[in-house]
C-alpha positions as CSV (number, residue, x, y, z in Angstrom):
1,X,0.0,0.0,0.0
2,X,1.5,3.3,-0.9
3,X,2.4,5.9,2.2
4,X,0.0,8.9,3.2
5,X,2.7,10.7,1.2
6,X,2.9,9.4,-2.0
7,X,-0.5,8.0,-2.6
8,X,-1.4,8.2,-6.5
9,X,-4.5,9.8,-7.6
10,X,-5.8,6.8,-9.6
11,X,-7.2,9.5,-11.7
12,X,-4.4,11.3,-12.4
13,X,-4.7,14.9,-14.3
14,X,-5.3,13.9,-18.3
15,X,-6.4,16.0,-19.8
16,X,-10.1,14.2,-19.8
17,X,-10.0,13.7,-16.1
18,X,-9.8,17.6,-16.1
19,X,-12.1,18.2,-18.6
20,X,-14.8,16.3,-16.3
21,X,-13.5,18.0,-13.4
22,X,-13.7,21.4,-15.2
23,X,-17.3,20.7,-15.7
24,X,-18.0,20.8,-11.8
25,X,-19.9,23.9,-10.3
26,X,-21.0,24.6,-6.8
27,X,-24.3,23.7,-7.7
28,X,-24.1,20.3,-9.3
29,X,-21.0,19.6,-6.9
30,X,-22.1,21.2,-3.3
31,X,-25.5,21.7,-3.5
32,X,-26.2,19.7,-0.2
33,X,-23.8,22.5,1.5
34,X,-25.2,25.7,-0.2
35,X,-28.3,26.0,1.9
36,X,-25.8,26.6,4.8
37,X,-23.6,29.4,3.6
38,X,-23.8,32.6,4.4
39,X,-21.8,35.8,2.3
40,X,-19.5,35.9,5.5
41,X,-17.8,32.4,5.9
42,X,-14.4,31.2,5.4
43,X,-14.4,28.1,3.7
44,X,-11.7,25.7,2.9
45,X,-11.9,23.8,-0.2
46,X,-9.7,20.2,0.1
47,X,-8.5,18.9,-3.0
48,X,-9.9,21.6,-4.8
49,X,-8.2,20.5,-8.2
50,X,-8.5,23.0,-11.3
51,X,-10.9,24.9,-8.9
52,X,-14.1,25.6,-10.2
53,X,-16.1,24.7,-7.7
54,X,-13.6,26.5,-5.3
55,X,-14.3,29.7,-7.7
56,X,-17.5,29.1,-7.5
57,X,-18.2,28.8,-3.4
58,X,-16.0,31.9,-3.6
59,X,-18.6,34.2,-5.9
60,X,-21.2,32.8,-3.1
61,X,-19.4,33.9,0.0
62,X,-18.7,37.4,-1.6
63,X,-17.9,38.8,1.8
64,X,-15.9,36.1,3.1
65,X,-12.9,33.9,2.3
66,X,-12.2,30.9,0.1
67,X,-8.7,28.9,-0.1
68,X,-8.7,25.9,-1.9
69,X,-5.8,23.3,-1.4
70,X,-4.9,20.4,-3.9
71,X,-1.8,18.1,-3.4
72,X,-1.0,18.6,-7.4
73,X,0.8,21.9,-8.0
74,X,0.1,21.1,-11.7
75,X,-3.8,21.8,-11.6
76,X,-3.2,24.8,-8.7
77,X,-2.2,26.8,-11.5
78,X,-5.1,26.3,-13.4
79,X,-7.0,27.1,-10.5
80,X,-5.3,30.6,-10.1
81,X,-6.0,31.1,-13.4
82,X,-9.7,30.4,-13.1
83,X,-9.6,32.7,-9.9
84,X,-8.1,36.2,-11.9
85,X,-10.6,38.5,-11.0
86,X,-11.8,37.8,-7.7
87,X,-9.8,38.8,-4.4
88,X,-11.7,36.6,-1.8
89,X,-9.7,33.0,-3.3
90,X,-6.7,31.7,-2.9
91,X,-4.6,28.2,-3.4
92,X,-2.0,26.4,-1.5
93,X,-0.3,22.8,-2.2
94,X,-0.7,21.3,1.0
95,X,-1.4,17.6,2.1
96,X,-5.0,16.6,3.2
97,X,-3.7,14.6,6.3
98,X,-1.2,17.7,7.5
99,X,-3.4,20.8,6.6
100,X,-1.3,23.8,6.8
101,X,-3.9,25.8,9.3
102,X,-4.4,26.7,12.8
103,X,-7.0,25.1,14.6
104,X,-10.8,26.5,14.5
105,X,-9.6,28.6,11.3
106,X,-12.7,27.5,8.8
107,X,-16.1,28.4,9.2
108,X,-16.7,25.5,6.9
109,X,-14.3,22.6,5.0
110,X,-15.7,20.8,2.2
111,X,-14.3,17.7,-0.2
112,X,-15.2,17.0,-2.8
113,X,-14.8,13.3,-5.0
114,X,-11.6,13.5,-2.5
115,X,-11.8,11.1,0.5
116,X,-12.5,7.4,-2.4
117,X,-8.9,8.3,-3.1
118,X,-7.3,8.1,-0.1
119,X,-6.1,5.3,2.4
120,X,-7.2,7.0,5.3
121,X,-10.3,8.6,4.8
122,X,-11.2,9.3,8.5
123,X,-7.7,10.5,9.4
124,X,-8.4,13.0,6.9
125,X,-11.5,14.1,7.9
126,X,-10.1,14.3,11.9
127,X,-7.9,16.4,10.0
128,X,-10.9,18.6,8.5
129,X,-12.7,18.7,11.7
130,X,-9.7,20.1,13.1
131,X,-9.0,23.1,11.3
132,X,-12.6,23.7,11.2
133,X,-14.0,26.1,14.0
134,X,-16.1,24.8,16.8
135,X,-20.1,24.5,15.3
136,X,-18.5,24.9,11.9
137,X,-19.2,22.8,9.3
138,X,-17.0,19.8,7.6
139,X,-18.9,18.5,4.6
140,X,-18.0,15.7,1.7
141,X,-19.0,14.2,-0.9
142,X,-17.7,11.1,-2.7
143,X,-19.3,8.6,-5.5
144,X,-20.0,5.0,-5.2
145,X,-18.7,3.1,-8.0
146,X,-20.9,-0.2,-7.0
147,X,-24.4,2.2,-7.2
148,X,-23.4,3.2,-10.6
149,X,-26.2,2.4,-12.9
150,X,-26.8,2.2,-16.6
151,X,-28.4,1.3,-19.8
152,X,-27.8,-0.4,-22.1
153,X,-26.5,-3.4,-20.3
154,X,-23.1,-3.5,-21.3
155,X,-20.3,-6.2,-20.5
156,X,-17.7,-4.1,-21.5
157,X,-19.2,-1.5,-18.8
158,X,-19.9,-4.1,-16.4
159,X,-16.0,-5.3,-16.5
160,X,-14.5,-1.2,-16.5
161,X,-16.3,-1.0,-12.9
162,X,-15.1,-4.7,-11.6
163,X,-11.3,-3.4,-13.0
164,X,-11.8,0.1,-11.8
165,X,-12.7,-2.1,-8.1
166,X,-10.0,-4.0,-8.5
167,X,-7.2,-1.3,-9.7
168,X,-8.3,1.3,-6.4
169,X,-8.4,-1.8,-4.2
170,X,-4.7,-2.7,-5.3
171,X,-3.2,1.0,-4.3
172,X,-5.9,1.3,-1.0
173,X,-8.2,3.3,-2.1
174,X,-12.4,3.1,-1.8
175,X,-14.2,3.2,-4.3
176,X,-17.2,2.7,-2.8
177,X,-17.0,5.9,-0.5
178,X,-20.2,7.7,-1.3
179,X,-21.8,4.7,1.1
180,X,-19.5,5.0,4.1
181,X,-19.1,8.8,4.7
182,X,-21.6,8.9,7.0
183,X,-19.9,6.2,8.7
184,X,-16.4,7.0,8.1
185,X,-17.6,10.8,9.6
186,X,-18.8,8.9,13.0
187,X,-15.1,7.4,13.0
188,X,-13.1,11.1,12.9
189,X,-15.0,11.9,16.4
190,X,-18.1,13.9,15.1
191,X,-21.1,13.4,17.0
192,X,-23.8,11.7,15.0
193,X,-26.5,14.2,16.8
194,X,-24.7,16.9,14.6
195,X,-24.7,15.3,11.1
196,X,-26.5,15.0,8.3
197,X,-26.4,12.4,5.9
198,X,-27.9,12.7,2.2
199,X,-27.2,11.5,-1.2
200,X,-27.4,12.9,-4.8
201,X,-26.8,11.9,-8.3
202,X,-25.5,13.1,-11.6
203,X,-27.0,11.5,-15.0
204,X,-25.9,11.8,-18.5
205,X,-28.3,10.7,-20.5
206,X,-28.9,13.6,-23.4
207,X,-27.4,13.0,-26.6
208,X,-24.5,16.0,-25.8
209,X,-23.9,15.0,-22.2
210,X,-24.0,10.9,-23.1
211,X,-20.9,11.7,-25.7
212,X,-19.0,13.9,-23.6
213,X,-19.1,11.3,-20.7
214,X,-18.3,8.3,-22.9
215,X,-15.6,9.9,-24.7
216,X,-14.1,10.9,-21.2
217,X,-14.0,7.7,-19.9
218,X,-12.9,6.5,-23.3
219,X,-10.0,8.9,-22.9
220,X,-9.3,7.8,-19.5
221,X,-9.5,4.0,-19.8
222,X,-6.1,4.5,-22.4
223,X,-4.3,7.5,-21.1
224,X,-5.3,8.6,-17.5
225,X,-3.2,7.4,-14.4
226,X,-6.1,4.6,-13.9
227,X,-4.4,2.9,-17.3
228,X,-1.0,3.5,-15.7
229,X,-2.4,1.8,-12.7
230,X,-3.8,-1.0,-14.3
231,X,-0.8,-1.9,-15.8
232,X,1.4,-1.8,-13.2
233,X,-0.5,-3.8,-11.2
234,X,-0.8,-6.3,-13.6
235,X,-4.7,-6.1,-13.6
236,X,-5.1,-4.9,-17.5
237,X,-2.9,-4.9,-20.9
238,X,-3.0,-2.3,-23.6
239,X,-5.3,-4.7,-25.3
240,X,-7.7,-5.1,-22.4
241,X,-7.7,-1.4,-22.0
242,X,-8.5,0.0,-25.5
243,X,-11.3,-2.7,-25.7
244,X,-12.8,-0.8,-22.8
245,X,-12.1,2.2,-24.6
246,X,-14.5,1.2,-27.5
247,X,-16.9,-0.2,-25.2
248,X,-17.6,3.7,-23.6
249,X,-17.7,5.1,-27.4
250,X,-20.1,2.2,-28.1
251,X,-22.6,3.0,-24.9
252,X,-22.2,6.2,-25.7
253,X,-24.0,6.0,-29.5
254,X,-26.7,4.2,-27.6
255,X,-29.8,6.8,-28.9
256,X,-31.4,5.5,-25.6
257,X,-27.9,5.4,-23.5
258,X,-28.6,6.9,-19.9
259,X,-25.4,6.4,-17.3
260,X,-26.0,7.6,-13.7
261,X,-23.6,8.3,-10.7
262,X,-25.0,7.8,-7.2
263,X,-22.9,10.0,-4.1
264,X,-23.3,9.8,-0.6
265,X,-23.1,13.1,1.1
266,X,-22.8,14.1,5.1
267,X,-22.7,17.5,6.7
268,X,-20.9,17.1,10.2
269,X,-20.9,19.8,12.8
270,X,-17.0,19.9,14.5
């Protein structure tokens, strides 16, 4: 299992796992947090990648504070650039289990799609709840890979989410996350009187958002760190790989193709 330190985003930053995470907006990304926001807050954003949801949160909380943190300096300066024009953001590199803050600094600490790709999910979120002011908020939200639903049925779909199972089990990661935050939440100390667990889903399913999702995954399956990772842990060939390749483009020409993503959400007070 790879240290705290040098854990690799299965993901890693193609250019089509940034594309999909470019896509990302406070409201399609946080909207189980917005209803709690006021324009005053400081909020920190972990693993905040190309930032747009960090961006976003910060246009909310006009009168307040936003820094978003990624452990990738490559995509922190993509957020920066994203962030020209307003004076309330900021971004740092800094490690989700050693958070560069005081104690009680954040009225609220959100993650986002962050805590499936770590080995230590609750150490990090102790680590949230501890930077995170007393009766402030620490909020995540993560995917589940096994609730992932879609139609047509699809073989080659069906063996991209047993490898992708397989390939974040290998490096001790969880994909299966959305599920356990509530859980995982109860383990990093906060008190289950204080949270409040939810779920959400995204859904591609229109003929422009069914393409753009297929050829994503199409993209990734070949060239993303997940390919890189399914090699070197001996899980998947070239062959094997491309073949799952074709099988997104062919889902995604599917007139009736619908794909959707299940996430587990929980809003813990510290």
């Amino acid at each position: 299992m790879p240290s705290k330190e040098s854990e690799s985003y299965t993901h890693g930053h193609h250019e089509s796992v940034l594309r999909a995470h470019r896509a990302r907006t406070a409201q399609n990304s946080a909207g189980f947090l917005l209803p709690h926001l006021r324009d005053d807050m400081s909020l920190l954003d972990v693993g905040c990648g190309p930032g747009t949801v960090t961006v976003d949160l910060a246009r909310i909380l006009a009168g307040g504070s936003v820094v978003g943190v990624d452990a990738a300096p490559q995509v922190l300066q993509a957020a920066r650039e994203h962030a020209v024009g307003y004076d309330n953001v900021r971004f740092e590199e800094a490690n989700a289990y050693e958070l560069p803050f005081d104690d009680d600094t954040f009225d609220v600490v959100y993650a986002h799609q962050l805590l499936q790709h770590l080995s230590d999910p609750v150490a990090a979120l102790t680590e949230m709840k501890r930077v995170a002011k007393p009766g402030g908020l620490v909020a995540a939200r993560d995917a589940d890979y096994a609730a992932m639903a879609w139609y047509p049925e699809s073989p080659g779909l069906d063996e991209w989410n047993t490898l992708y199972h397989e390939v974040t089990h290998a490096y001790g990661f969880e994909p299966d996350a959305g599920r356990r935050l509530f859980s995982w939440a109860q383990q990093a100390g906060f008190d289950v009187a204080q949270m409040v667990p939810s779920a959400s889903s995204w859904c591609y399913a229109t003929p422009t958002d069914r393409q753009w999702w297929g050829q994503v995954w199409a993209e990734r399956c070949v060239a993303s760190n997940f390919a890189v990772q399914a090699q070197e842990s001996g899980l998947a060939d070239d062959v094997a790989l491309e073949q799952l390749a074709q099988d997104w483009l062919a889902w995604a020409q599917a007139p009736d193709g619908w794909f959707a993503i299940l996430h587990g959400e929980v809003l813990a007070r510290a």
